[in-house]
VMD Tcl script that draws the C-alpha trace (Angstrom):
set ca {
  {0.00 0.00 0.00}
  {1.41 3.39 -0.67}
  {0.46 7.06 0.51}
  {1.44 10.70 -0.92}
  {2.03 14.19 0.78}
  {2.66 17.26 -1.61}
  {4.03 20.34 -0.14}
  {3.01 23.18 -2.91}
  {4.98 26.69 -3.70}
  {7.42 25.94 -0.69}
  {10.43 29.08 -0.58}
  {12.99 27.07 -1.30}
  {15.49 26.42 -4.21}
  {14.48 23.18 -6.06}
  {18.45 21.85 -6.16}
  {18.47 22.82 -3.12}
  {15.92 20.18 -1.26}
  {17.11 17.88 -3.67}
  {19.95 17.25 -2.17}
  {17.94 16.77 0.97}
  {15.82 14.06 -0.49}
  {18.69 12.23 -1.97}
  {19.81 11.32 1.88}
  {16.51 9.99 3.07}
  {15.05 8.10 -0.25}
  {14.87 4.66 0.84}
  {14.80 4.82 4.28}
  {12.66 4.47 7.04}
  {10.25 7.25 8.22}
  {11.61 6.77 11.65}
  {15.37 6.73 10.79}
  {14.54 9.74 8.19}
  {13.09 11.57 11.20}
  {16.20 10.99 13.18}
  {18.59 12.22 10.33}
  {16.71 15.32 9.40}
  {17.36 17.68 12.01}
  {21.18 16.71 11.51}
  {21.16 17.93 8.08}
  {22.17 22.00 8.06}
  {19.76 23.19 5.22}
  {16.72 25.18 6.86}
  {14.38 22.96 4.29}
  {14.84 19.97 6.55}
  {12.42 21.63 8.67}
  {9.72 21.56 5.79}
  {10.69 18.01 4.30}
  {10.12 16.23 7.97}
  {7.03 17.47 8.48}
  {5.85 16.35 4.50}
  {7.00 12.49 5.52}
  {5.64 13.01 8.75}
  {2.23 13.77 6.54}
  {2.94 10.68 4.25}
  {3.27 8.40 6.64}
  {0.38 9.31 8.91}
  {-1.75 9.40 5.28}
  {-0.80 5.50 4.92}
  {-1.44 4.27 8.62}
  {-4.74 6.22 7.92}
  {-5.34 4.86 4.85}
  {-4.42 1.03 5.62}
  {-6.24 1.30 9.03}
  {-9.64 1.95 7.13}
  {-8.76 -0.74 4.67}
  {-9.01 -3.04 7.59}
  {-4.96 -3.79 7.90}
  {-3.38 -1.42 10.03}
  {0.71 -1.18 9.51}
  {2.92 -0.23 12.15}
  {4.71 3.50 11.73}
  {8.01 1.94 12.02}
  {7.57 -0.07 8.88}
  {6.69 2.38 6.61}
  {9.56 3.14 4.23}
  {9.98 6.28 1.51}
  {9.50 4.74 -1.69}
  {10.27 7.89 -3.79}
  {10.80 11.32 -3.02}
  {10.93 14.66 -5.57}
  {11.23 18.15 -5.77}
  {9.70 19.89 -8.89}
  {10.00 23.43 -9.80}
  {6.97 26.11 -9.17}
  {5.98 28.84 -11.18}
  {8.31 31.59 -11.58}
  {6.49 34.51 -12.69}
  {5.02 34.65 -9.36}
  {8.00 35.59 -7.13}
  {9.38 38.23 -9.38}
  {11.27 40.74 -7.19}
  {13.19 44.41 -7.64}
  {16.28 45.12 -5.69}
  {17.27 48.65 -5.77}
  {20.54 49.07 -8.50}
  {22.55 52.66 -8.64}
  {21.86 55.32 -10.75}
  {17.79 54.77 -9.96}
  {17.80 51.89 -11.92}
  {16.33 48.60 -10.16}
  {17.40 44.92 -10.94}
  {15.31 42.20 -10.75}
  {15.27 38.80 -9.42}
  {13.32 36.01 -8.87}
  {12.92 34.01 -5.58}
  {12.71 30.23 -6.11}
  {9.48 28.20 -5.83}
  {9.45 24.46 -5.43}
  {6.63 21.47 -5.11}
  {7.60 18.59 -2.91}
  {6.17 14.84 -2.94}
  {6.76 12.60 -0.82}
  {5.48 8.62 -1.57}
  {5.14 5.99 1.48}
  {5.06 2.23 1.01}
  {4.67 -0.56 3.47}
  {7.21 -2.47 1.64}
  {10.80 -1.50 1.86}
  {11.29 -0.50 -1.98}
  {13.94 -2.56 -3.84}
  {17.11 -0.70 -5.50}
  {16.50 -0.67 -9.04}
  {15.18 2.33 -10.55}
  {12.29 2.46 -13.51}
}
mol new
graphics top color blue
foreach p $ca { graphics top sphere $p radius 0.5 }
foreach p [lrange $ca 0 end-1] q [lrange $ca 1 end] { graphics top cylinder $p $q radius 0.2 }
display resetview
């Protein structure tokens, strides 16, 4: 049985939680929630509490299917960070001669997929 948590338009650099996700893919939520707060990127914060949603969505889910699973054997399947829109976050930043440069602040979608069944190591 799997389970999915999105975290939409999160302020934070797409490469940059990607790098965050590549540490915990695989693992257990409960040894992902142990190494998260270790990891020195202020997106950790954001990506514990998305598997934290995940996994509560499966023991929900399997519960009212009439098999309940145990938290500590729910394992991240998959985890991805996409890019969001970028017209949205368009920003000036004042520039000398009363000109003004702009910049855009970085938008990302999380998703986080749960499984029962510790996922194998072969990739699609």
């Amino acid at each position: 049985m799997e389970a999915t948590a999105h975290a939409r338009f999160q302020r934070y650099g797409t490469r940059k939680v990607a790098q965050v996700l590549k540490e915990i893919r695989g693992k257990s939520v409960i040894e992902a929630e142990r190494l998260l707060p270790m990891i020195p990127r202020i997106c950790s914060i954001m990506i514990t509490k998305t598997v934290r949603s995940a996994a509560a969505n499966l023991v929900t889910q399997a519960a009212r299917a009439g098999h309940p699973v145990a938290p500590e054997k729910v394992y991240i399947k998959s985890c991805w960070s996409t890019m969001g829109p970028m017209g949205q976050m368009k920003r000036m930043l004042p520039a000398p001669q009363g000109r003004a440069y702009t910049f855009k602040r970085k938008v990302c979608h999380l998703t986080v997929v749960v499984s029962d069944e510790r996922a194998s190591g072969k990739r699609k």
